[in-house]
C-alpha positions in Angstrom: 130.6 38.9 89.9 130.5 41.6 92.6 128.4 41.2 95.3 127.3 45.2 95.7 124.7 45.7 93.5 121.0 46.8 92.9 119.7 43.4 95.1 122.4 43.8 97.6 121.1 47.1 98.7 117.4 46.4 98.4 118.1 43.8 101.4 120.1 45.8 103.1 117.5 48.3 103.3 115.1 45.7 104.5 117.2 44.0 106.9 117.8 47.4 108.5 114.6 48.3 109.5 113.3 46.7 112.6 117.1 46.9 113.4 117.0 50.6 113.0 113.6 50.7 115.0 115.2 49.0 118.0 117.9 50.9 118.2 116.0 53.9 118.2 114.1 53.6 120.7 116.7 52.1 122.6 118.8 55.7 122.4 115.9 57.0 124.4 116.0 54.7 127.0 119.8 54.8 127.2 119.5 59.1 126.9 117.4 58.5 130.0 119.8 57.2 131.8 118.8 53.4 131.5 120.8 50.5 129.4 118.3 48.1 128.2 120.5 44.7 128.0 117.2 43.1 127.4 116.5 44.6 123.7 117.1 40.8 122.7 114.3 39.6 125.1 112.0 42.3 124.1 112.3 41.5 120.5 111.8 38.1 120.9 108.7 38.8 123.1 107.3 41.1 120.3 108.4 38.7 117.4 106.8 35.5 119.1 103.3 38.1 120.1 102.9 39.6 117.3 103.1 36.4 115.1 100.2 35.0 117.9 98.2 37.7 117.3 98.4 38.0 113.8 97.3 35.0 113.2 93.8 35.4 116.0 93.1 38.6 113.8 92.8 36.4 110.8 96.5 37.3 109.5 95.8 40.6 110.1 99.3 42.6 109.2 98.6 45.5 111.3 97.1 43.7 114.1 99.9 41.4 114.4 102.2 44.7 114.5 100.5 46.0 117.5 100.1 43.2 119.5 104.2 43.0 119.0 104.3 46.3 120.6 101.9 46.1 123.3 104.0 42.6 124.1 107.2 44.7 124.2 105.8 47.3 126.4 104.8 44.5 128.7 108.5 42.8 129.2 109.9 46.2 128.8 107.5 47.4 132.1 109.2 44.4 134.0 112.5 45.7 133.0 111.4 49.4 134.4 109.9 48.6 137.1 113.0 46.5 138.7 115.7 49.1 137.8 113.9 52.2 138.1 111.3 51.7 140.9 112.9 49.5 142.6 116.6 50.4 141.5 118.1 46.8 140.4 121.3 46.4 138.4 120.0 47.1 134.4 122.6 44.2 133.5 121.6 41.8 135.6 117.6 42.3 135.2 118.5 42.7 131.5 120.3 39.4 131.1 117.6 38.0 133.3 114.9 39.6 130.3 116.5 37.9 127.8 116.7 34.6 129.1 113.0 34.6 130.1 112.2 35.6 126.8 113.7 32.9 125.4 112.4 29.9 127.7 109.1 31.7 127.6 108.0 32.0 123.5 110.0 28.5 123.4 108.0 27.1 125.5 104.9 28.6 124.1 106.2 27.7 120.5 106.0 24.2 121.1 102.8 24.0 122.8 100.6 26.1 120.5 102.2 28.2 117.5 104.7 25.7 116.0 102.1 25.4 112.8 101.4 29.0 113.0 102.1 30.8 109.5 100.7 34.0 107.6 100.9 36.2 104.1 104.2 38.6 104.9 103.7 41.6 104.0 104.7 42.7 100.4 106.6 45.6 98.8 105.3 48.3 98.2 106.0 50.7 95.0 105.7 54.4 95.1 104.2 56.0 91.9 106.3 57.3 89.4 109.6 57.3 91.9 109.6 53.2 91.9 110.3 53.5 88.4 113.4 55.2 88.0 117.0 53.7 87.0 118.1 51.6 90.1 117.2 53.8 92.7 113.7 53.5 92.3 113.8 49.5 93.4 116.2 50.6 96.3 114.5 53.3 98.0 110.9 53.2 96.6 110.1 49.6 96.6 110.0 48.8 99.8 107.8 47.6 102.4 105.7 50.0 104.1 106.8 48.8 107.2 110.7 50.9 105.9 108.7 54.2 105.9 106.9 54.0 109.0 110.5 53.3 110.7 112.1 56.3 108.4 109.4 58.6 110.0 110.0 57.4 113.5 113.6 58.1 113.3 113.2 61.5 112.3 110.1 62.1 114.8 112.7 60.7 117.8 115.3 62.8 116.5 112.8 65.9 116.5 111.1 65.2 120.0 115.2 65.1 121.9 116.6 67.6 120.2 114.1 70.5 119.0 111.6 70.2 122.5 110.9 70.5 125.8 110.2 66.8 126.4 113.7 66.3 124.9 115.3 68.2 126.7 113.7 66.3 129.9 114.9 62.8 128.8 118.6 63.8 127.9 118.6 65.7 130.9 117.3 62.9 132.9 121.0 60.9 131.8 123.0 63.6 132.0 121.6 65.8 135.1 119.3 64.3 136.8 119.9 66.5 140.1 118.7 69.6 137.7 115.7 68.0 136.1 114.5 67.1 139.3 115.2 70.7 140.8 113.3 71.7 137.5 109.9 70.3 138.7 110.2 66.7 137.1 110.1 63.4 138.1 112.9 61.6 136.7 112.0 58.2 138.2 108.5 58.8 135.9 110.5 60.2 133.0 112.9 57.0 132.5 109.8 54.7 133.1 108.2 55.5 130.7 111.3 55.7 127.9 111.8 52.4 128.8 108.7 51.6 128.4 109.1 53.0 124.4 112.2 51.8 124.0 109.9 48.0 124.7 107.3 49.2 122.6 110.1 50.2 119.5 111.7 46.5 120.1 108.4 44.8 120.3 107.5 46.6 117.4 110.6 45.6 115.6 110.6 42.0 116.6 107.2 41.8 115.3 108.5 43.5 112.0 110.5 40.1 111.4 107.8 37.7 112.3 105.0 39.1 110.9 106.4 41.1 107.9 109.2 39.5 107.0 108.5 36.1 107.0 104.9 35.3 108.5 106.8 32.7 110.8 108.1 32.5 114.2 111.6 30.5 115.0 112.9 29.5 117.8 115.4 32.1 119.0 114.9 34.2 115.2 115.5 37.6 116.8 119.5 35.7 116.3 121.7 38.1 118.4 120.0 41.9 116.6 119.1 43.4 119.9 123.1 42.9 120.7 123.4 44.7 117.0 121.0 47.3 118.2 122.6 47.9 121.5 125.8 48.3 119.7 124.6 50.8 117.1 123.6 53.3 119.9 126.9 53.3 121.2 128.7 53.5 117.4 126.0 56.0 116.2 127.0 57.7 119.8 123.5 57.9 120.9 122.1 60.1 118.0 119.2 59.0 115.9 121.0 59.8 112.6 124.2 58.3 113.8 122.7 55.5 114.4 121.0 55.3 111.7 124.4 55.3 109.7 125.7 52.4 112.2 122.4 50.3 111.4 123.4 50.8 107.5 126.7 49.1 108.5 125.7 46.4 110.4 123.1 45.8 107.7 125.0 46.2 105.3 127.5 43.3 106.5 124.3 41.1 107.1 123.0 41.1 103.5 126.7 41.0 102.4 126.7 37.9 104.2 124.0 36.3 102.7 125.4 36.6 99.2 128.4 35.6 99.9 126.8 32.8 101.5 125.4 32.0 97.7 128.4 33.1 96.3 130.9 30.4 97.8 134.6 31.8 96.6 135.1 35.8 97.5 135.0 37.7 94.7 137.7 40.9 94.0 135.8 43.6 95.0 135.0 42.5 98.5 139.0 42.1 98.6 139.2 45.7 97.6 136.8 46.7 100.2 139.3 44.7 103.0 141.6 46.1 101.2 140.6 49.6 101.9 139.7 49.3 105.3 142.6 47.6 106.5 144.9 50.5 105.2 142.4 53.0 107.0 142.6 51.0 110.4 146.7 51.0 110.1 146.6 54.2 109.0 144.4 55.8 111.8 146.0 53.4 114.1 149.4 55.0 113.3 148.0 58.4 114.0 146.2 58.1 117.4 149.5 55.6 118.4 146.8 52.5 118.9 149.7 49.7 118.3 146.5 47.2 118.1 144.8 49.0 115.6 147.8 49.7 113.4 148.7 45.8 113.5 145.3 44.8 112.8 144.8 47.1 110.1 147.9 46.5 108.5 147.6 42.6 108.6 144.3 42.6 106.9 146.0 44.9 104.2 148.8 43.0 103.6 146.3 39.7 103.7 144.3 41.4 100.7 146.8 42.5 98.7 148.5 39.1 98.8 145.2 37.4 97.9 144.3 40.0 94.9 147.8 40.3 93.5 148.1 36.1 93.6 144.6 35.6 92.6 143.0 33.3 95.1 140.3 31.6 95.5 139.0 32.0 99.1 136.5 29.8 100.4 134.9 30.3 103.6 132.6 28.1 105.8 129.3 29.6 105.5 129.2 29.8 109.4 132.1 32.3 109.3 129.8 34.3 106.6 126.8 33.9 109.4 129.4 35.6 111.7 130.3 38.3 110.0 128.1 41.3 111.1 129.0 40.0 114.8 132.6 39.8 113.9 132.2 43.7 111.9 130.8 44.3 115.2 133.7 43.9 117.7 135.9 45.2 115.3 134.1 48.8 115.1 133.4 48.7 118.9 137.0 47.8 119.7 138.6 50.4 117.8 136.3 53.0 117.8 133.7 53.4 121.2 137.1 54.7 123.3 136.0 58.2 122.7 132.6 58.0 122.5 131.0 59.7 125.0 127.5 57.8 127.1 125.3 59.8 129.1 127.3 61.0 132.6 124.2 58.4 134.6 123.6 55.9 132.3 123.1 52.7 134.6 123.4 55.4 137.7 120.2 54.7 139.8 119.3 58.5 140.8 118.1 59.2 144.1 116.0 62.2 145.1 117.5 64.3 147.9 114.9 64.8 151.0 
């Protein structure tokens, strides 16, 4: 039994959203000029928030989604105002995000929202389009929450690429010096894209609590804003390239979680390690990357053994849990060299008198 089918990518469509929301808002930030190692912490912020005020506004969906993304803005303005107004390092304040984050909503978990739970939010069916052969469940069955996300995507992609305030924000990463000979204040301009890129991630952490699962968990953002952070850099700062690097990741998650069910690992996802191990050689052997072209080649010759044998692989379901973190490094270690960030990103920029 194969795990790619019709269920396999309705949850990869789900898991993907508040991902996918993150990470968009976190290539503005990052297009600015500023790396937000805190996306964790302001997911976590918005998840725990948004949960809270959910459940004051008498499980109030909508509510609870915009208290998440008020909550987000709020760490995120913590996070601007140390490493834009005041010019801190962005890993260091971000490391320091996440870590309050966490000691703060687990602290606050204990003391008064541990028995906290609400009605997620359910599907939603488009007329007529729900209905047809498998791609109706996939793509028109989902939460609403999938379609607001969709429409932020392209609105992002719009707003940097097609007008002025665009062009402002990328130039703000890539030439400051001329944005500020331009008329604009650059200090103001990444401010406030840090401030949407905490407003995207509280909105996305509040997506999981409040949508998802109508619960709050100790720690359940679970390593996505490191996803998110690497999904900008793999989608190489484009909304639609991200997008595509969010699928992956995604993809991998729900993969996971069948698997997980599954036990043994059936042929096809062979086929599929099968395939990309020959592509990793492969490219490895072109571009003369000695590591790829090992790595690629062992993984081939690992799942042609096992198909043409016929064994049974078991694997400890924490490996499973692993394995978008795991898909994760691999991508990034074979594939971010040529990527190219904005020139500042992290560069603190300083207005000539």
């Amino acid at each position: 039994m194969t795990p790619f089918d019709e269920a396999w990518l309705v949850a990869t469509i789900a898991i993907m959203a508040p991902l996918l929301l993150a990470a968009t808002g976190e290539v503005v930030s990052q297009k600015s000029g500023v790396l937000n190692v805190g996306l964790e912490g302001f997911m976590l912020t918005g998840a725990f928030f948004g949960l809270l005020g959910a459940a004051s506004l008498d499980g109030s969906i909508a509510g609870g989604l915009f208290v998440g993304v008020v909550a987000g803005m709020a760490i995120a303005a913590i996070m601007a105002t140390a490493t834009v107004a005041f010019q801190a390092d962005q890993v260091v304040i971000g490391v320091g995000i996440n870590l309050l984050a966490l000691g703060v909503t687990g602290f606050l978990f204990d003391e008064v929202a541990s028995d906290i739970a609400i009605t997620q939010l359910h599907s939603a069916s488009i007329p007529f389009l729900s209905d047809l052969p498998f791609v109706g469940s996939v793509l028109f069955s989902q939460k609403v929450t999938v379609y607001i996300v969709l429409v932020i995507v392209s609105a992002v992609w719009w707003c940097l690429y097609r007008t002025k305030l665009g062009i402002t924000i990328r130039g703000s990463g890539d030439y400051p010096s001329a944005v500020d000979t331009a008329g604009y204040n650059v200090t103001r301009v990444r401010f406030f894209c840090v401030l949407f890129a905490g407003a995207a991630a509280g909105g996305a952490g509040a997506m999981l609590s409040v949508a998802e699962v109508g619960i709050f968990q100790d720690g359940m953002v679970n390593g996505r804003g490191f996803l998110a952070l690497a999904a900008v850099i793999l989608g190489r700062w484009h909304p639609f390239g991200v997008l595509a690097a969010v699928a992956l990741f995604a993809g991998a998650d729900a993969l996971q979680l069948r698997l997980q069910a599954q036990g043994s690992i059936s042929a096809s996802v062979w086929f599929i390690t099968l395939s990309v191990g020959g592509f990793l050689a492969l490219s490895g052997i072109r571009k003369k990357a000695i590591l790829q072209a090992i790595f690629g080649g062992s993984l081939f010759i690992a799942s042609l053994t096992v198909l043409l044998i016929g064994l049974q692989v078991i694997v400890p379901f924490q490996l499973w849990r692993a394995l978008p973190f795991l898909l994760t490094l691999i991508v990034l270690l074979f594939f971010s060299s040529s990527v190219k960030a904005p020139a500042y990103l992290t560069v603190h920029f300083r207005r000539k008198q």
